[in-house]
C-alpha positions as CSV (number, residue, x, y, z in Angstrom):
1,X,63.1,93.8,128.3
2,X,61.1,95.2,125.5
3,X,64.2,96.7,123.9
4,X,65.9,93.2,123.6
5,X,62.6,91.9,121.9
6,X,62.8,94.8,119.7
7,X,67.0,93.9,119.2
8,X,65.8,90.0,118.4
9,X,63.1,91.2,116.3
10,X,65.3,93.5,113.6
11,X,68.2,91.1,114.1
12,X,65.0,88.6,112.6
13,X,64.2,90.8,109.8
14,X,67.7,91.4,108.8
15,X,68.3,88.1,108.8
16,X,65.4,87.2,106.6
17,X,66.3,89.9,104.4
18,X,69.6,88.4,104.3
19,X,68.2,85.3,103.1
20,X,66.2,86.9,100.4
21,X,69.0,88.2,98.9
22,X,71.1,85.6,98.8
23,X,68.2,83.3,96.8
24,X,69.1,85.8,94.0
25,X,72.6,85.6,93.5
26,X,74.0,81.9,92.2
27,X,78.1,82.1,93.1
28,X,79.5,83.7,95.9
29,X,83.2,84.5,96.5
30,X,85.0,86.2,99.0
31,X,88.3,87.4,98.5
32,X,90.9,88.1,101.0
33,X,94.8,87.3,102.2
34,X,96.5,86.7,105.0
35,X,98.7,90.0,105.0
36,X,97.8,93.6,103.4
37,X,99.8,94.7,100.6
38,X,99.2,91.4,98.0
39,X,97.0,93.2,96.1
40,X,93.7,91.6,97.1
41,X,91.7,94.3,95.6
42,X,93.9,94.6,92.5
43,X,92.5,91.0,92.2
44,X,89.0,91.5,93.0
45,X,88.5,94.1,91.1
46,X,90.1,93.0,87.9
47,X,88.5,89.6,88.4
48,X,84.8,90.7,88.9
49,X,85.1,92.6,86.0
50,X,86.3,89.6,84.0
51,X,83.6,87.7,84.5
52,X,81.1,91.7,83.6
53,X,83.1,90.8,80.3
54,X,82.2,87.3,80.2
55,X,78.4,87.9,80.1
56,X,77.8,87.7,83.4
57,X,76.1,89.6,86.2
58,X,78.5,90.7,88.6
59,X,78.6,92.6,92.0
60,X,81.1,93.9,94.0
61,X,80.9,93.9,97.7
62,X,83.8,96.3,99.1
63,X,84.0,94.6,102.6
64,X,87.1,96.5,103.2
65,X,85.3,99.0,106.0
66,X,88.3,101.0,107.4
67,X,90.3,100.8,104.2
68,X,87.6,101.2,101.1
69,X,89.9,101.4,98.0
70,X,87.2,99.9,95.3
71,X,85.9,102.6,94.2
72,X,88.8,104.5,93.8
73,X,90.1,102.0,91.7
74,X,87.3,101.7,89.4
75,X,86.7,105.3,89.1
76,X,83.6,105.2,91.0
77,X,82.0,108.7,91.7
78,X,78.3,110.0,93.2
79,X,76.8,107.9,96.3
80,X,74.8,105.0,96.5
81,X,70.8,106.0,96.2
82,X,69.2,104.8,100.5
83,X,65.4,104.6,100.7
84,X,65.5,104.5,104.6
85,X,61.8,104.5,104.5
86,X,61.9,100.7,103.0
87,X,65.4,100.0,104.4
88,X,67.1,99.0,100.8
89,X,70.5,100.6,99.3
90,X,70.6,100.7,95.3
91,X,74.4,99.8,94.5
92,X,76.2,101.6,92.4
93,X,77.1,100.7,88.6
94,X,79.9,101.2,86.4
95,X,81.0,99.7,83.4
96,X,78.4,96.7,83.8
97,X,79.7,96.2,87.4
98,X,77.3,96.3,90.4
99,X,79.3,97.8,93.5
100,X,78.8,99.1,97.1
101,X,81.5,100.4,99.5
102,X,81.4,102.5,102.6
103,X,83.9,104.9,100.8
104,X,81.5,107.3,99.0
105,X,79.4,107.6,102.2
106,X,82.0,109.1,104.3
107,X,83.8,112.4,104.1
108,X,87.3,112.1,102.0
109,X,90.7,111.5,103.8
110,X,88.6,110.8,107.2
111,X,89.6,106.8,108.8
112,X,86.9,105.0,110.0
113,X,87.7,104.1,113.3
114,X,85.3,101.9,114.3
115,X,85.4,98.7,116.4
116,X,85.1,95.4,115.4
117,X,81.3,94.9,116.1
118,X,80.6,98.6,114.1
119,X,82.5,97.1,110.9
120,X,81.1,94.0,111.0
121,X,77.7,95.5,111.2
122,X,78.2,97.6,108.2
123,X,79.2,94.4,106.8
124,X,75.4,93.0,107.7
125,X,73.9,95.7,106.9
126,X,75.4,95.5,102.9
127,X,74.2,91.9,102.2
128,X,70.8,92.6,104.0
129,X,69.9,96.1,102.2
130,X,71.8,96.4,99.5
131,X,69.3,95.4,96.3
132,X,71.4,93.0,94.4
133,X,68.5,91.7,92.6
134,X,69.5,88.3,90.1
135,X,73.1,88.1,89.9
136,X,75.5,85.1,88.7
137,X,78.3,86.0,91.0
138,X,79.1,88.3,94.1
139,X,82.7,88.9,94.9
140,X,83.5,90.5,98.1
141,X,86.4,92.3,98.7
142,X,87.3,91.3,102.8
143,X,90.2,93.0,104.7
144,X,93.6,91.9,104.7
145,X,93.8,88.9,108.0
146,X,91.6,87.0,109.7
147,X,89.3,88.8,112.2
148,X,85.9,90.2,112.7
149,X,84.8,91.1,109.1
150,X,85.9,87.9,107.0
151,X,84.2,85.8,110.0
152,X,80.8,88.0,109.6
153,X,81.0,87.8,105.8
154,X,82.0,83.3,106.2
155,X,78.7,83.9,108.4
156,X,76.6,85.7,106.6
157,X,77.1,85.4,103.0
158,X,77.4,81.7,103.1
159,X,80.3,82.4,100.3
160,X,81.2,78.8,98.1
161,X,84.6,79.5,97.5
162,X,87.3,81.4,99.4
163,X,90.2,83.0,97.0
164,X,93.2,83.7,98.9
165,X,95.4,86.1,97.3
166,X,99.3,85.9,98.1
167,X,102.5,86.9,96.8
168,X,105.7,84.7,95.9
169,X,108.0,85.3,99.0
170,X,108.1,83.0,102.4
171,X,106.7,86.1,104.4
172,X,103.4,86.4,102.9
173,X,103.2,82.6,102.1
174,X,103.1,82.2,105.6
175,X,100.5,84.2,106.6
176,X,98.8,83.1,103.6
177,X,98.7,79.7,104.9
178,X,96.8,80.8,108.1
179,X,94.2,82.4,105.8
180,X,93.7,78.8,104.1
181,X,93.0,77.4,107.1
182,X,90.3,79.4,108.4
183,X,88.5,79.5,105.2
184,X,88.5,75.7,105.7
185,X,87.3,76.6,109.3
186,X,85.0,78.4,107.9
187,X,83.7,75.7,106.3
188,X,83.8,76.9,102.5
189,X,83.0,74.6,100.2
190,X,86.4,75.6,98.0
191,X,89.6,77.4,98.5
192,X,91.4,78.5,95.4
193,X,95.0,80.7,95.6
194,X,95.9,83.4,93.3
195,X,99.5,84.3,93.1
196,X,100.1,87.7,92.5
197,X,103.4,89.8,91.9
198,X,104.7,86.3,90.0
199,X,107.7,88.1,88.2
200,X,108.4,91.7,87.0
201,X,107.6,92.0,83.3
202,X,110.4,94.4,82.2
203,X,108.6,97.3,80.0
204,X,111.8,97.4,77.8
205,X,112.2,94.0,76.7
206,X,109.2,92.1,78.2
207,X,111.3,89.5,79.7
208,X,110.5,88.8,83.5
209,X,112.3,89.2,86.6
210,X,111.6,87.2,89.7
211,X,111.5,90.2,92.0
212,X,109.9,88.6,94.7
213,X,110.4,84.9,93.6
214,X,107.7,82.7,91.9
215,X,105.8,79.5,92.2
216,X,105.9,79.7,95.6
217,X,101.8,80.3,96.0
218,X,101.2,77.2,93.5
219,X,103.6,74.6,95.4
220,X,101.7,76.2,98.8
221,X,98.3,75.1,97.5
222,X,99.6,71.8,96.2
223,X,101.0,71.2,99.9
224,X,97.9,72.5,101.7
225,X,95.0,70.6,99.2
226,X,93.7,73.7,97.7
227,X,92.9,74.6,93.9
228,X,95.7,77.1,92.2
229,X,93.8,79.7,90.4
230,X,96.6,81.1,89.0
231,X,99.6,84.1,89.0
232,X,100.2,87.5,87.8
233,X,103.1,89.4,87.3
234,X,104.2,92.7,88.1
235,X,102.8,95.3,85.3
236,X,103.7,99.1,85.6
237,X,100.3,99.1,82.9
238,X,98.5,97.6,86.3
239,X,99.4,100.0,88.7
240,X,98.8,102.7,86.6
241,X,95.4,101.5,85.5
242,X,94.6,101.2,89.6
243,X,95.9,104.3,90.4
244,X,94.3,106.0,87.7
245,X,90.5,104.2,87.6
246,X,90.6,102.4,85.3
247,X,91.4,98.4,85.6
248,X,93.4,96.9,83.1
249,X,91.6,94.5,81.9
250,X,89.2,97.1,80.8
251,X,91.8,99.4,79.4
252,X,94.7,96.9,77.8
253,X,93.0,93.1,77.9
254,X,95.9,92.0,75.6
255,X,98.5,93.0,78.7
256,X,99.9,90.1,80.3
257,X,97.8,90.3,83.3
258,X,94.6,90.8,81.7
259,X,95.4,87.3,80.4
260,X,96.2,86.0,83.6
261,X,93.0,87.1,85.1
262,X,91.5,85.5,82.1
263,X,92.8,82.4,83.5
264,X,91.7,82.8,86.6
265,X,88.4,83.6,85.5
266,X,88.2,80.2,83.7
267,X,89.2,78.3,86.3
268,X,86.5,80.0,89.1
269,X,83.8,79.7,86.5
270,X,85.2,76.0,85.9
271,X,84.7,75.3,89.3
272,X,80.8,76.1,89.7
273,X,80.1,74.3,86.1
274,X,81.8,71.0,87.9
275,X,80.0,71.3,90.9
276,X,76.5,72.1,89.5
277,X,76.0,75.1,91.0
Protein backbone atom coordinates (compact mmCIF):
# COMPACT_ATOMS: atom_id res chain seq x y z
CA UNK A 1 0.00 0.00 0.00
CA UNK A 2 2.50 2.62 0.98
CA UNK A 3 4.68 1.78 -2.04
CA UNK A 4 1.81 2.64 -4.46
CA UNK A 5 1.36 6.03 -2.56
CA UNK A 6 5.00 6.52 -2.95
CA UNK A 7 4.52 5.33 -7.03
CA UNK A 8 1.45 8.09 -7.25
CA UNK A 9 3.40 10.53 -5.47
CA UNK A 10 6.74 10.63 -7.90
CA UNK A 11 4.54 9.91 -10.83
CA UNK A 12 2.89 13.57 -9.20
CA UNK A 13 6.13 15.27 -9.08
CA UNK A 14 7.28 14.18 -12.43
CA UNK A 15 4.40 15.24 -13.83
CA UNK A 16 4.57 18.61 -12.33
CA UNK A 17 8.04 18.87 -13.35
CA UNK A 18 6.84 18.02 -16.70
CA UNK A 19 4.63 20.84 -16.65
CA UNK A 20 7.30 23.32 -15.55
CA UNK A 21 9.19 22.68 -18.34
CA UNK A 22 7.00 22.78 -20.85
CA UNK A 23 5.88 26.58 -19.70
CA UNK A 24 9.41 27.38 -20.95
CA UNK A 25 9.63 26.21 -24.29
CA UNK A 26 6.97 28.16 -26.96
CA UNK A 27 6.93 25.44 -30.18
CA UNK A 28 7.07 21.88 -29.90
CA UNK A 29 7.56 19.40 -32.74
CA UNK A 30 7.94 15.90 -32.92
CA UNK A 31 9.36 14.26 -35.80
CA UNK A 32 8.83 10.76 -36.85
CA UNK A 33 7.79 8.33 -40.04
CA UNK A 34 5.94 5.61 -40.60
CA UNK A 35 8.90 3.22 -41.68
CA UNK A 36 12.86 3.37 -40.64
CA UNK A 37 15.22 4.20 -43.23
CA UNK A 38 13.52 7.95 -44.55
CA UNK A 39 15.95 9.68 -42.91
CA UNK A 40 13.92 11.05 -40.01
CA UNK A 41 16.89 12.15 -38.12
CA UNK A 42 18.71 13.46 -41.28
CA UNK A 43 15.63 15.77 -41.08
CA UNK A 44 15.60 16.59 -37.51
CA UNK A 45 18.74 17.23 -37.17
CA UNK A 46 19.39 19.45 -40.14
CA UNK A 47 16.12 21.23 -39.36
CA UNK A 48 16.70 22.08 -35.68
CA UNK A 49 19.75 23.51 -36.59
CA UNK A 50 18.11 25.73 -39.16
CA UNK A 51 16.11 27.26 -37.06
CA UNK A 52 19.90 27.58 -34.22
CA UNK A 53 20.79 29.61 -37.58
CA UNK A 54 17.70 31.55 -37.64
CA UNK A 55 18.20 33.07 -34.16
CA UNK A 56 16.44 30.89 -32.37
CA UNK A 57 16.72 28.71 -29.31
CA UNK A 58 16.59 25.25 -30.13
CA UNK A 59 16.71 21.75 -28.41
CA UNK A 60 16.93 18.46 -29.55
CA UNK A 61 15.17 15.70 -27.87
CA UNK A 62 16.70 12.25 -29.29
CA UNK A 63 13.59 10.07 -28.51
CA UNK A 64 15.09 7.42 -30.49
CA UNK A 65 15.92 5.06 -27.15
CA UNK A 66 17.15 1.74 -28.78
CA UNK A 67 18.56 3.44 -31.89
CA UNK A 68 20.25 7.01 -30.62
CA UNK A 69 22.01 8.24 -33.85
CA UNK A 70 21.89 12.24 -32.91
CA UNK A 71 24.67 12.62 -31.59
CA UNK A 72 26.66 10.75 -33.71
CA UNK A 73 25.48 12.84 -36.40
CA UNK A 74 26.23 16.06 -34.86
CA UNK A 75 29.51 15.17 -33.63
CA UNK A 76 28.47 15.16 -30.09
CA UNK A 77 31.13 13.92 -27.61
CA UNK A 78 31.37 13.94 -23.37
CA UNK A 79 28.02 13.04 -21.32
CA UNK A 80 25.29 14.98 -20.24
CA UNK A 81 26.22 16.74 -16.56
CA UNK A 82 23.07 14.61 -13.71
CA UNK A 83 22.67 16.27 -10.40
CA UNK A 84 20.75 13.20 -8.89
CA UNK A 85 20.67 15.01 -5.65
CA UNK A 86 17.97 17.65 -7.32
CA UNK A 87 16.90 15.25 -10.03
CA UNK A 88 17.78 17.64 -13.23
CA UNK A 89 19.94 16.56 -16.40
CA UNK A 90 21.98 19.62 -18.07
CA UNK A 91 21.69 18.88 -21.94
CA UNK A 92 24.29 18.93 -23.90
CA UNK A 93 25.37 21.92 -26.51
CA UNK A 94 26.94 22.07 -29.65
CA UNK A 95 27.04 24.54 -32.25
CA UNK A 96 24.19 26.62 -30.54
CA UNK A 97 22.04 23.44 -30.41
CA UNK A 98 20.67 22.15 -26.98
CA UNK A 99 20.55 18.16 -27.12
CA UNK A 100 19.96 15.10 -24.98
CA UNK A 101 20.14 11.38 -26.07
CA UNK A 102 20.45 8.18 -24.26
CA UNK A 103 23.50 7.41 -26.60
CA UNK A 104 26.40 9.04 -24.56
CA UNK A 105 25.05 7.37 -21.34
CA UNK A 106 25.51 3.83 -22.44
CA UNK A 107 28.58 1.77 -23.29
CA UNK A 108 29.40 2.01 -27.34
CA UNK A 109 28.13 -0.79 -29.72
CA UNK A 110 25.86 -2.21 -26.75
CA UNK A 111 21.66 -2.31 -27.98
CA UNK A 112 19.31 -1.25 -25.54
CA UNK A 113 17.01 -3.87 -25.17
CA UNK A 114 14.49 -2.64 -23.17
CA UNK A 115 10.73 -3.02 -23.26
CA UNK A 116 8.27 -0.80 -24.20
CA UNK A 117 7.34 0.69 -20.66
CA UNK A 118 11.60 1.06 -19.88
CA UNK A 119 11.85 3.25 -23.29
CA UNK A 120 9.01 5.13 -22.75
CA UNK A 121 10.14 5.93 -19.27
CA UNK A 122 13.40 7.19 -20.35
CA UNK A 123 11.23 9.17 -22.62
CA UNK A 124 9.54 10.78 -19.31
CA UNK A 125 12.22 11.02 -17.63
CA UNK A 126 13.94 13.60 -20.55
CA UNK A 127 11.04 16.10 -20.65
CA UNK A 128 10.71 15.95 -16.81
CA UNK A 129 14.66 16.41 -15.86
CA UNK A 130 16.25 17.50 -18.54
CA UNK A 131 16.84 21.63 -17.85
CA UNK A 132 15.58 23.07 -21.07
CA UNK A 133 15.27 26.39 -19.55
CA UNK A 134 13.47 29.23 -22.25
CA UNK A 135 13.57 27.83 -25.54
CA UNK A 136 11.51 28.92 -28.92
CA UNK A 137 11.33 25.43 -30.21
CA UNK A 138 11.96 21.68 -29.10
CA UNK A 139 12.16 19.06 -31.87
CA UNK A 140 12.09 15.52 -30.87
CA UNK A 141 13.50 12.97 -32.79
CA UNK A 142 10.79 9.75 -32.20
CA UNK A 143 11.43 6.22 -33.54
CA UNK A 144 10.54 5.05 -36.82
CA UNK A 145 6.35 3.61 -36.41
CA UNK A 146 3.84 4.01 -34.28
CA UNK A 147 4.13 2.49 -30.79
CA UNK A 148 5.02 3.07 -27.32
CA UNK A 149 7.44 6.02 -27.50
CA UNK A 150 5.72 8.47 -30.11
CA UNK A 151 2.39 7.76 -27.96
CA UNK A 152 4.34 8.79 -24.56
CA UNK A 153 5.97 11.80 -26.26
CA UNK A 154 1.90 12.82 -28.11
CA UNK A 155 1.23 12.36 -24.18
CA UNK A 156 3.66 14.05 -22.57
CA UNK A 157 5.06 16.79 -24.58
CA UNK A 158 1.82 18.05 -25.69
CA UNK A 159 3.86 18.54 -29.22
CA UNK A 160 1.71 21.36 -31.76
CA UNK A 161 2.74 20.01 -34.83
CA UNK A 162 3.57 16.40 -35.98
CA UNK A 163 6.24 16.33 -39.06
CA UNK A 164 6.10 13.11 -40.82
CA UNK A 165 9.03 12.44 -42.80
CA UNK A 166 8.60 10.03 -45.98
CA UNK A 167 10.17 9.11 -49.05
CA UNK A 168 8.83 9.21 -52.79
CA UNK A 169 7.94 5.50 -53.42
CA UNK A 170 4.39 3.72 -52.73
CA UNK A 171 6.05 1.47 -49.95
CA UNK A 172 6.88 4.12 -47.56
CA UNK A 173 3.92 6.36 -48.61
CA UNK A 174 1.93 3.80 -47.26
CA UNK A 175 3.12 3.45 -44.09
CA UNK A 176 3.49 7.04 -44.06
CA UNK A 177 -0.09 7.48 -44.27
CA UNK A 178 -0.70 5.36 -41.04
CA UNK A 179 1.68 7.75 -39.28
CA UNK A 180 -0.68 10.76 -40.37
CA UNK A 181 -3.34 9.30 -38.89
CA UNK A 182 -2.31 8.71 -35.54
CA UNK A 183 -0.73 12.09 -35.18
CA UNK A 184 -4.36 13.24 -35.94
CA UNK A 185 -5.33 10.58 -33.28
CA UNK A 186 -3.10 11.97 -31.32
CA UNK A 187 -4.74 14.96 -31.49
CA UNK A 188 -1.95 17.41 -32.78
CA UNK A 189 -2.88 20.59 -33.61
CA UNK A 190 -0.88 20.30 -37.15
CA UNK A 191 0.63 17.60 -39.37
CA UNK A 192 3.12 18.85 -41.95
CA UNK A 193 5.07 16.09 -44.51
CA UNK A 194 8.53 16.37 -45.48
CA UNK A 195 9.58 14.48 -48.56
CA UNK A 196 12.90 13.29 -48.49
CA UNK A 197 15.14 11.33 -51.11
CA UNK A 198 12.96 13.71 -53.88
CA UNK A 199 15.50 12.94 -56.78
CA UNK A 200 19.33 12.16 -57.01
CA UNK A 201 21.29 15.31 -57.63
CA UNK A 202 24.05 13.92 -59.95
CA UNK A 203 27.56 15.20 -58.54
CA UNK A 204 28.81 15.46 -62.16
CA UNK A 205 26.28 17.49 -63.88
CA UNK A 206 23.79 18.48 -61.10
CA UNK A 207 20.94 17.43 -62.96
CA UNK A 208 18.47 15.05 -60.96
CA UNK A 209 17.41 11.61 -61.22
CA UNK A 210 14.18 10.34 -59.85
CA UNK A 211 15.71 7.32 -58.12
CA UNK A 212 13.00 6.61 -56.01
CA UNK A 213 10.29 8.75 -57.79
CA UNK A 214 9.06 12.19 -56.62
CA UNK A 215 5.97 14.14 -55.69
CA UNK A 216 4.61 11.38 -54.36
CA UNK A 217 4.81 12.76 -50.41
CA UNK A 218 3.23 16.25 -51.61
CA UNK A 219 0.10 14.66 -53.61
CA UNK A 220 -0.17 12.26 -50.27
CA UNK A 221 -0.61 15.33 -48.08
CA UNK A 222 -2.87 17.08 -50.49
CA UNK A 223 -5.08 13.75 -50.48
CA UNK A 224 -4.98 13.23 -46.69
CA UNK A 225 -5.54 17.38 -45.59
CA UNK A 226 -2.10 17.93 -44.20
CA UNK A 227 0.44 20.91 -44.87
CA UNK A 228 3.51 19.90 -47.34
CA UNK A 229 6.61 21.16 -45.76
CA UNK A 230 8.60 20.39 -48.41
CA UNK A 231 11.37 17.74 -50.32
CA UNK A 232 14.91 17.04 -50.48
CA UNK A 233 16.93 15.37 -52.75
CA UNK A 234 19.51 12.82 -52.52
CA UNK A 235 23.09 14.59 -51.83
CA UNK A 236 26.35 12.43 -51.58
CA UNK A 237 27.53 16.14 -49.62
CA UNK A 238 24.46 14.92 -47.04
CA UNK A 239 25.51 11.63 -46.24
CA UNK A 240 28.85 12.42 -45.93
CA UNK A 241 28.14 15.40 -43.65
CA UNK A 242 25.97 12.73 -41.40
CA UNK A 243 28.37 10.16 -41.44
CA UNK A 244 31.04 12.45 -40.67
CA UNK A 245 29.36 14.97 -37.76
CA UNK A 246 28.89 17.48 -39.31
CA UNK A 247 25.30 18.45 -40.82
CA UNK A 248 25.18 20.09 -43.97
CA UNK A 249 23.63 22.83 -43.45
CA UNK A 250 26.29 23.84 -41.17
CA UNK A 251 29.08 22.73 -43.39
CA UNK A 252 27.70 23.63 -47.26
CA UNK A 253 24.31 25.93 -46.65
CA UNK A 254 24.56 26.85 -50.38
CA UNK A 255 24.08 22.75 -51.20
CA UNK A 256 20.80 22.04 -52.52
CA UNK A 257 19.45 20.54 -49.41
CA UNK A 258 20.53 23.16 -47.11
CA UNK A 259 18.10 25.13 -49.21
CA UNK A 260 15.45 22.79 -48.95
CA UNK A 261 15.58 22.67 -45.32
CA UNK A 262 15.62 26.41 -45.52
CA UNK A 263 12.21 25.92 -46.94
CA UNK A 264 11.05 23.83 -44.60
CA UNK A 265 12.16 25.94 -41.88
CA UNK A 266 10.06 28.84 -43.38
CA UNK A 267 7.21 27.09 -43.59
CA UNK A 268 7.28 25.51 -39.70
CA UNK A 269 8.10 28.85 -38.43
CA UNK A 270 5.19 30.23 -40.86
CA UNK A 271 2.93 28.06 -39.27
CA UNK A 272 3.35 29.25 -35.42
CA UNK A 273 3.44 33.10 -36.72
CA UNK A 274 -0.26 32.25 -38.33
CA UNK A 275 -1.53 30.63 -35.39
CA UNK A 276 -0.26 33.02 -32.74
CA UNK A 277 1.64 30.87 -30.92
Amino acid sequence: MKADTDRARQMQEQSQRIDETLKKIKHRIVVFSGKGGVGKTTVAVNLSYTLVQQKYKVGLLDADITGPNVPKMIGLDGVPWVDSENKSIMPQEKNGLQVISIAPMIPVDQPVIWRGPLRSGAITQFLSDVVWGDLDFLVADLPPGTGDEVLTTAQKMLPQMAIVVTTPQEISLTDCRRAVNMAKKLNIPKTGVVENMSGLVCPHCEKEIDLFDTGGGEKMASEMGVAFLGRIPIEIAIRKAGDSGAPIVLTDPKSSSSKAFGTIAKNVSAFFSENGK
